[in-house]
C-alpha positions as CSV (number, residue, x, y, z in Angstrom):
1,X,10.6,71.5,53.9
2,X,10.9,74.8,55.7
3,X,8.1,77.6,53.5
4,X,9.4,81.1,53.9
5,X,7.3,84.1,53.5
6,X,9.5,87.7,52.5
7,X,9.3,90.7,50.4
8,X,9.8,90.3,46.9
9,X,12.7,91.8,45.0
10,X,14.0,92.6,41.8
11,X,16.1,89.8,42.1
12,X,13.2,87.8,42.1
13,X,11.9,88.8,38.7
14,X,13.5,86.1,36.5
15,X,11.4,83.2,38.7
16,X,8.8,85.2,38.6
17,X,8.6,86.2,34.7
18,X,9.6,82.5,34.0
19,X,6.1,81.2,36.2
20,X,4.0,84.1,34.9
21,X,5.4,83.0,31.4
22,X,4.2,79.5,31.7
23,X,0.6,80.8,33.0
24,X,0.7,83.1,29.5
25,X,1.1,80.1,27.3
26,X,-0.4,77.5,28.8
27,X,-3.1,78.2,31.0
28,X,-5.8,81.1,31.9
29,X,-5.3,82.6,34.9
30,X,-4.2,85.6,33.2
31,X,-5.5,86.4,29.8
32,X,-2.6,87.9,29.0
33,X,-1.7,86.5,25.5
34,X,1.8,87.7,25.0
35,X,4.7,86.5,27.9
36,X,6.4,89.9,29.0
37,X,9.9,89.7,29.8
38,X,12.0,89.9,32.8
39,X,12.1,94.1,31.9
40,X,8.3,94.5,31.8
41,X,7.7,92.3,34.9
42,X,10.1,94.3,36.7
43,X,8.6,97.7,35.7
44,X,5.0,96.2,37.1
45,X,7.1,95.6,40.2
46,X,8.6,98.9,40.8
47,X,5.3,100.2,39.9
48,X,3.3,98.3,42.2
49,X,6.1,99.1,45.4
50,X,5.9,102.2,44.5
51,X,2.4,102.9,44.8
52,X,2.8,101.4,48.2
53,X,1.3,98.0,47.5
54,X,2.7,94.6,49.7
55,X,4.1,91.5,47.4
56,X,5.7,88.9,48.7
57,X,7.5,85.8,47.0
58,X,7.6,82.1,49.0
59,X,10.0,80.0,49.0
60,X,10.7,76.3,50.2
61,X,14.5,76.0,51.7
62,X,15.5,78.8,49.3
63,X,13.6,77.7,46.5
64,X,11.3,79.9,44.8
65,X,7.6,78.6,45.1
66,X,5.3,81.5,44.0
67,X,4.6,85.1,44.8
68,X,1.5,87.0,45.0
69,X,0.9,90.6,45.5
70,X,-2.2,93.4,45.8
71,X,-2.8,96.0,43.1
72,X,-5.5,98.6,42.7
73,X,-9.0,97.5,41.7
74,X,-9.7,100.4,39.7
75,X,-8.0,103.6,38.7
76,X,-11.0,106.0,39.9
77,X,-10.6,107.3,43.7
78,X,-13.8,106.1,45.4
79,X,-12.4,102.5,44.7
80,X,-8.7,103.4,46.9
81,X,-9.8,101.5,49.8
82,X,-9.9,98.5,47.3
83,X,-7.4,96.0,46.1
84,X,-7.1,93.3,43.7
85,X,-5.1,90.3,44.9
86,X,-2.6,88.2,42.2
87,X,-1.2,85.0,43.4
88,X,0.8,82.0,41.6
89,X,2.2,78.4,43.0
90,X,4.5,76.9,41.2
91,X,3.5,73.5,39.7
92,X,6.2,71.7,42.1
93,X,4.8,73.7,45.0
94,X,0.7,73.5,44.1
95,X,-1.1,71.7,47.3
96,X,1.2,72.2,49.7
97,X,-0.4,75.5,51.5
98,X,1.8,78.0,49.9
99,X,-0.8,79.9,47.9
100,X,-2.9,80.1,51.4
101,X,0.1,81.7,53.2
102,X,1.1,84.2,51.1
103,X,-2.8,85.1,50.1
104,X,-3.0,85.2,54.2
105,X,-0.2,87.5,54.7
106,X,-1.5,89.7,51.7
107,X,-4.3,89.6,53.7
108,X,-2.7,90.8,56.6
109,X,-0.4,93.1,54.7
110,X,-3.1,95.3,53.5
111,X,-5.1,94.9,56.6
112,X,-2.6,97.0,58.1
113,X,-2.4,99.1,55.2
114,X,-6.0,100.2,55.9
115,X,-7.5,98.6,53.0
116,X,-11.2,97.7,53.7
117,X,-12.0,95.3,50.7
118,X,-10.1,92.5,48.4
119,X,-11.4,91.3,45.0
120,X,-9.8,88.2,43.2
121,X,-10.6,88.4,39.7
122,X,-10.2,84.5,38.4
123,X,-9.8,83.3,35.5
124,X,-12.6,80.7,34.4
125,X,-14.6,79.0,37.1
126,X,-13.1,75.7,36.2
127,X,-10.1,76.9,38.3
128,X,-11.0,75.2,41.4
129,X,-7.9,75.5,43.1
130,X,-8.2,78.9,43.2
131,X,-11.4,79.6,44.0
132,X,-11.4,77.3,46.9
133,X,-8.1,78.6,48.0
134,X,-10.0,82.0,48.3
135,X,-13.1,80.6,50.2
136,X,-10.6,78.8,52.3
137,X,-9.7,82.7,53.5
138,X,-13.2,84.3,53.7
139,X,-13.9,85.3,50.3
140,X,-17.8,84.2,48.9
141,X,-18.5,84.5,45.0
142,X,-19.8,87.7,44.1
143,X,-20.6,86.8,39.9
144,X,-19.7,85.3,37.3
145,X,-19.1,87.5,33.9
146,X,-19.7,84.8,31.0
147,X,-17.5,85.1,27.8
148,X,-15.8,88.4,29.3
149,X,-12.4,87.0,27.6
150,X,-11.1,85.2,24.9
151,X,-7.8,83.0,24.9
152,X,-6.5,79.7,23.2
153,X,-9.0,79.7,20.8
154,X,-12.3,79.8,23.2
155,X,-14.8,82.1,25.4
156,X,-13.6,82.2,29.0
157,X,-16.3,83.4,32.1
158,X,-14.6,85.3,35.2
159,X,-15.4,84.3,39.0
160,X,-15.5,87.4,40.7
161,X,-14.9,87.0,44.4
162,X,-14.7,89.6,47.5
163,X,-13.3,89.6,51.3
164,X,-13.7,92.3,53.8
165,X,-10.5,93.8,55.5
166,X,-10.6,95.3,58.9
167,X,-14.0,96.6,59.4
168,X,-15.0,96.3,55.5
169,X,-18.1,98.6,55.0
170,X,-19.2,98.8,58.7
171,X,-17.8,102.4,58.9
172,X,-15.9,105.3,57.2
173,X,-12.5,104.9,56.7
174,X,-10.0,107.2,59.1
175,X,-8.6,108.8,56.1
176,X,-11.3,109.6,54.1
């Protein structure tokens, strides 16, 4: 199967609110207890393009497989050269190297964008997948918050993990 890599649209928000919906109710990668609809998800994403941040969906032959996209890491300004990276797979499309090609072109994306540090905020360590996906792409485990949320019923810790971009800390930024 041919994987394609674009820009995600607002046409895309129905797949999109329908796999973020599932992650809601079933799982915690998000602990996010009520499923937004197809409105609110869309409002994130104009928000998010409009702010100037990259998402991108995948898709095998023309069949939506995930999407994953940078926000801001905090509101306050000394954290703008920091982003926060979101990405889900599809259950159909889990282990097949979609979640490391769009978390590469992220990557890439806000490279370019002159960002010089990416935090994945994950959702109990028992998430493998995802952590490993992000070591797979340069990210080491910065902390682990124990009992920072609460969902289904039960405590949940948060892996904290970081990546440099570009030159990370090693110098200022041009546009300081």
């Amino acid at each position: 199967m041919n994987l394609t890599l674009r820009d995600a649209t607002l046409a895309d928000i129905p797949a999109i609110t329908a796999l973020y919906a599932d992650e809601v109710r079933e799982r915690v990668a998000t602990y996010e207890y009520d499923v937004p609809d197809q409105a609110e998800m869309a409002r994130r994403m104009r928000e998010l393009l409009a702010a100037g941040y990259p998402y991108f969906v995948a898709e095998f032959d023309g069949i939506f497989a995930g999407y994953a996209y940078a926000s801001s890491y905090r509101s306050r300004i000394g954290y703008r050269w920091t982003v926060e990276d979101t990405v889900y797979i599809t259950p159909a499309a889990q282990g097949r190297g979609v979640g490391k090609a769009l978390l590469a072109r992220l990557i890439d994306a806000c490279e370019a964008k002159g960002y010089r540090q990416m935090v994945a905020v994950i959702g109990e360590p028992a998430n493998g997948a995802s952590v490993a996906l992000h070591e797979r792409l340069g990210f080491r485990t910065v902390g682990v918050f124990h009992g920072l949320g609460r969902k289904h019923g039960r405590w949940l810790d948060t892996v904290q993990m970081q990546r440099a971009l570009g030159n990370g800390d090693r110098d200022a930024p041009s546009n300081e």
